[in-house]
C-alpha positions, 0 to 999 in steps of 0.5 A, a space after each residue: 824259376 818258372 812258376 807252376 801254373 796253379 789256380 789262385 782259389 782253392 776249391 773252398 774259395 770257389 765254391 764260397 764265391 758261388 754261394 755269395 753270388 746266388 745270394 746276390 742274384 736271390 736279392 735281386 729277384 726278390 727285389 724285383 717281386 717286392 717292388 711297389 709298381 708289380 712291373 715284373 710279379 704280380 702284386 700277390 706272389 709268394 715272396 710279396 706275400 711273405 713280405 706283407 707277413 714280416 709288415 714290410 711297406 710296399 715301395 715302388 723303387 723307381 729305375 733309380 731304386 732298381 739301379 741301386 739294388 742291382 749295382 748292390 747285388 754286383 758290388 757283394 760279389 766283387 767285394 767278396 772276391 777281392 777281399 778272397 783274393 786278398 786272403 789269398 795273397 796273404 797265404 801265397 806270399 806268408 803274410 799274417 793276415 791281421 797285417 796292418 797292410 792287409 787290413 788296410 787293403 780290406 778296409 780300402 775294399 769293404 770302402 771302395 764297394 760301398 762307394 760304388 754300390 750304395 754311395 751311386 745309388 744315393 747319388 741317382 736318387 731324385 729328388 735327392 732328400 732324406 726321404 728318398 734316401 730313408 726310402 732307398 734304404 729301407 727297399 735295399 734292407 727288405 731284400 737282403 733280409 727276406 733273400 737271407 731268409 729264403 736262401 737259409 731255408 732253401 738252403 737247410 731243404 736242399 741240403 736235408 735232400 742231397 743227404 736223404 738221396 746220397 746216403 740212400 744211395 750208399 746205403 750199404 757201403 761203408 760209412 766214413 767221416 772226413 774231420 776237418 782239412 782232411 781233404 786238401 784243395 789242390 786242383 791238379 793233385 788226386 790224392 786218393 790212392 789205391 796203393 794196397 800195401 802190406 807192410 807199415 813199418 819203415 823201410 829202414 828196418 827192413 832186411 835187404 834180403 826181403 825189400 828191394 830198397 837201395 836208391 830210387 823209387 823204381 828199386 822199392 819192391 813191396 811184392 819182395 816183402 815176405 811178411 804175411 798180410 795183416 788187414 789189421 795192419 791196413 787200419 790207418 786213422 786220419 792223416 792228421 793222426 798219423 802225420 800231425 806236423 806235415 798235416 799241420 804244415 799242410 793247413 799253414 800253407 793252405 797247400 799252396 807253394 810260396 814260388 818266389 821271394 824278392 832276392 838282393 841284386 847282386 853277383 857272385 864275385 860280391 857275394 863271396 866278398 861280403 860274406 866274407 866281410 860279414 862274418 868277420 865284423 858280426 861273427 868274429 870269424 876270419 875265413 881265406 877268401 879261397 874257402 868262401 869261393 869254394 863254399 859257394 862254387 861247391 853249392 852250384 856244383 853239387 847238393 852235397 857238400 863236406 867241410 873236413 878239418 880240425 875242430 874249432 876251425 868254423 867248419 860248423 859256422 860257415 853255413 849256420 851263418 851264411 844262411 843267416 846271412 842270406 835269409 835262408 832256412 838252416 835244419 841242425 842236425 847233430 849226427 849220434 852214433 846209433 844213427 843206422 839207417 834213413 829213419 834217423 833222419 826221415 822218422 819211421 812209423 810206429 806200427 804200435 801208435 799207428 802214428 809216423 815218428 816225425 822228425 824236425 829233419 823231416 818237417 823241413 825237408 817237406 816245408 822246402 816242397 812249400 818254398 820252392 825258391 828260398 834255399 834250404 841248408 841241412 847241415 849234419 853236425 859231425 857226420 862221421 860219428 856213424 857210418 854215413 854209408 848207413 844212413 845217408 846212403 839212400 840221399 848219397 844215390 838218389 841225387 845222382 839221379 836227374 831232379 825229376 827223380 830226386 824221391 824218397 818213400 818213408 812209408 807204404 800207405 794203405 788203400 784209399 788213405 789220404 796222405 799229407 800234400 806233399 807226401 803223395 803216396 808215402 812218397 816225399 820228393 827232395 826239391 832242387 832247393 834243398 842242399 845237404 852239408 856234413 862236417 867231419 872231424 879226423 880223429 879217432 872217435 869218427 869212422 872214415 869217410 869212404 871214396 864213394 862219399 868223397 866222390 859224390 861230395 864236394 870236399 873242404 879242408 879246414 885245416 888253419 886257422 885264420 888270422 883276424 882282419 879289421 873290417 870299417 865298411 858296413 855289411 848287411 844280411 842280404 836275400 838270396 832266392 834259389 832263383 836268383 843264385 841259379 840265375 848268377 850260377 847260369 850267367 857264369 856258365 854261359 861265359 864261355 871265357 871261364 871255362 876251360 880252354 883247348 890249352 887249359 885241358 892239354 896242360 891238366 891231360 898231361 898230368 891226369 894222365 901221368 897219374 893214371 899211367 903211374 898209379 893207375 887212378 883216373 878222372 871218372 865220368 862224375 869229377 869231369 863233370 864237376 870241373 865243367 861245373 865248378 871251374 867257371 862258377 869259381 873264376 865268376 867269385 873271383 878265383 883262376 882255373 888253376 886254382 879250381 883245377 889244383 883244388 879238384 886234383 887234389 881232393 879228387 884222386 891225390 888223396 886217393 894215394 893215401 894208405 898206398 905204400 908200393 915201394 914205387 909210389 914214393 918215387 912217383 909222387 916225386 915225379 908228379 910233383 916235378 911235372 906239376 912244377 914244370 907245367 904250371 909252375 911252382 906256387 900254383 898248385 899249392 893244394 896238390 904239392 902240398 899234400 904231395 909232400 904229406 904223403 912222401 913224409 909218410 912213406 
């Protein structure tokens, strides 16, 4: 993943830096006005003046005095902006800041600049006695006392002017008042918006008919909205009252992004083996090696993915625990009936608190934006207990678009509000890094899940249950960054001896095509794509072609024969079956001929 290109201080850490270094460059001209010898300033200037007021001894410091107070005034600044720096690190990385690591590291720092400023200082200091030494002391203590004091009062005078002079300026516009985090430090972002909206509600609960909202942000509409304008409605309060939990995400990660993790060196055939072994020996769960293939295969092939199956059968488990098992991060999300549309998911604004209703789906999905390179697993629990067309619609189009595009609005902001950082413009983006997965019962409780989501999904049966296998080698959980698993899935796809052959595609061609001209059902523009994708990755995990291709054939267009019952489909899939047979062999496409032979007993 290449990293953004993104200052490591903030505008508040910048900004301290300079203050800190006109303290010091103040120490040093005080120090040069005190100084006995009067080398620089004559002997009655004003700060000299206030010095002889506060009964400060005269002291005439000497070269090695003024080396000693220069390298003092040096050694403030550098050791401010190293222990920043390691503030700074700890935020980026997500390391608590009261680490024995990082207080070790500031310590060695506060140490380190003592040595070199003071501990020099000393050092030069002839002759080297206790009084030479009380008397350099005493120097270094009158100007850092008497800069702080100037710097206070110059600082409360200027301050007191800048006020008097803006507010006299702005004297009839409209007063604001920011709290405190309102303004975020971001240095290549301008959140204000001048996004005038009339409508707050969400988007879900809209009409069709009056807002053009179907998949991507180029088809919301807010000038379609036939509502009447409401200035009242425009009256938003802080963000930090409006979104609480994304602002408050928003002060954890200092708005900066976490761009990388240390990943485990490993590769996708050892992956798929020690998942396996983990699960069995930790969880007591026994999958076909085949199913984890696929699981993994699946997430480089498509953001979206449906485990179907009886239940009991660890349709639920398999990527609860390879999260765990990989230190990635899982959202739960247990679908309800009354689930509708995409606020069910993403919260929607409550025009009567004037707050966003924020979900936990929602703060995940927006902490993935923070977190770039960890993976993100959003599993919905029982998926077909309401319509997914309803509800999921908006993700089912949006990840069909390039990355780039992958935007979902929650909500119209008004005029000059400032949003959470992450939420630019009401706008939430959905990171590469972010895979969603749904589990689906059959039975007659659930809706059925219709061929638009089937296509755009990567589908697993769970139909058997395993037999239980002993596992002696020891497993452990490993670290799987988005890095370094789309590295794995790049290196498999660039070995061309994994993808499909010349002959690979005539012998597949020739039953694809009889099965358009038989059933008239054919391989679209998407599911050619996803035999490029997955096929190599599958082999890489240790699996053949024949598999990934027997795999695809069958989820993709041989379920789609299910509920036909033309008197000539029995025949057909007679005829299928046979020339499956004939070209690959008997046991190769065990999934198609499989469910093939279900489908015959039915008719």
């Amino acid at each position: 993943m290449e990293k953004k290109n993104k200052n490591y201080f903030t505008r508040k850490n910048l900004i301290a830096i300079s203050l800190v270094a006109l303290y010091s460059f103040l120490t040093l001209f005080v120090g040069a006005c005190i100084e006995g010898n009067h080398n620089f300033f004559v002997e009655d200037n004003p700060i000299a003046l206030l010095a002889k007021g506060f009964k400060f001894s005269v002291i005439a410091c000497g070269l090695s005095g003024a080396i000693a107070l220069v390298l003092m005034a040096l050694y403030i600044i550098v050791g401010f902006v190293a222990i920043l720096y390691i503030y700074r690190y700890a935020k980026v990385n997500n390391i608590k800041f009261r680490s024995p690591k990082i207080v070790l590291a500031i310590v060695l720092t506060v140490l380190f600049c003592l040595l070199l400023s003071i501990g020099i200082g000393v050092i030069i200091q002839r002759p080297l006695n206790a009084s030479n030494i009380g008397t350099l002391f005493n120097f270094l203590g009158q100007c850092l006392f008497l800069a702080l004091i100037i710097y206070l009062i110059a600082f409360c005078l200027l301050g007191s002017i800048v006020m008097l002079v803006v507010n006299f300026i702005n004297i009839d516009k409209e007063f604001k008042s920011f709290k405190h985090n309102e303004l975020p430090d971001f240095d290549d972002e301008d959140l204000i918006k001048s996004d005038v909206s009339q409508n707050f509600e969400p988007l879900a609960n809209q009409e069709t008919s009056n807002v053009g909202v179907s998949s991507g942000i180029g088809n919301i509409s807010s000038t379609s909205i036939k509502e009447e304008y409401n200035p009242k409605a425009l009256e938003l309060d802080d963000r930090e009252k409006v979104f609480p939990s994304l602002s408050k995400l928003d002060v954890e990660y200092d708005g900066y992004s976490i761009e990388s993790i240390e990943s485990t060196d490993i590769n996708l055939f050892d992956l798929c083996n020690q998942f396996r072994l983990y699960l069995a020996k930790t969880e007591e769960l026994y999958f076909d090696i085949d199913t984890i293939r696929f699981f993994i295969a699946g997430l480089a092939t498509s953001h979206f993915m449906i485990l179907e199956g009886l239940s009991g059968t660890g349709k639920s488990s398999l990527p609860r625990y390879f999260a765990r098992f990989t230190n990635s991060n899982l959202q739960f999300v247990a679908v309800q009936a009354t689930y509708r549309d995409k606020s069910s998911l993403l919260g929607y604004f409550n025009e009567f608190s004037k707050t966003y209703s924020e979900t936990d789906f929602l703060l995940s999905l927006y902490g993935a934006n923070y977190n770039p390179d960890r993976l993100y697993f959003f599993v919905l629990d029982e998926m077909n207990i309401s319509r997914v067309e309803y509800y999921f619609a908006d993700f089912l189009s949006i990840l069909e678009y390039p990355e780039s595009e992958w935007k979902l609005r929650l909500m119209h902001l008004p005029y000059d509000f400032i949003p959470p950082a992450k939420l630019d413009d009401g706008i939430i983006q959905i990171p590469n890094n972010s895979y969603f997965i749904g589990t689906a019962n059959k039975d007659d409780s659930t809706f059925t899940i219709t061929n638009k989501v089937y296509d755009r999904a990567i589908t697993i049966d769970f139909d058997e249950r395993n037999i239980p296998f002993e596992v002696k080698e020891d497993v452990n959980e490993i670290v799987l960054s988005k890095t370094k698993f789309a590295s794995l899935v790049n290196d498999a796809r660039s070995d061309m001896v994994k993808h499909l052959n010349v002959d690979d595609y005539d012998k597949f061609n020739s039953i694809t095509n009889y099965i358009n001209e038989e059933f008239d059902l054919t391989f679209g523009n998407r599911v050619l794509n996803q035999i490029e994708e997955l096929v190599p990755v599958y082999v890489a995990c240790g699996g053949t072609k024949e598999t990934a291709l027997d795999f695809l054939l069958s989820h993709k267009i041989i379920s789609k024969l299910e509920g036909r019952f033309e008197d000539y489909v029995k025949d057909g899939l007679k005829s299928l079956d046979s020339l499956i047979v004939k070209t690959y062999g008997k046991d190769v496409f065990v999934r198609s001929q499989k469910l093939i032979n279900s489908l015959i007993r039915k008719l």
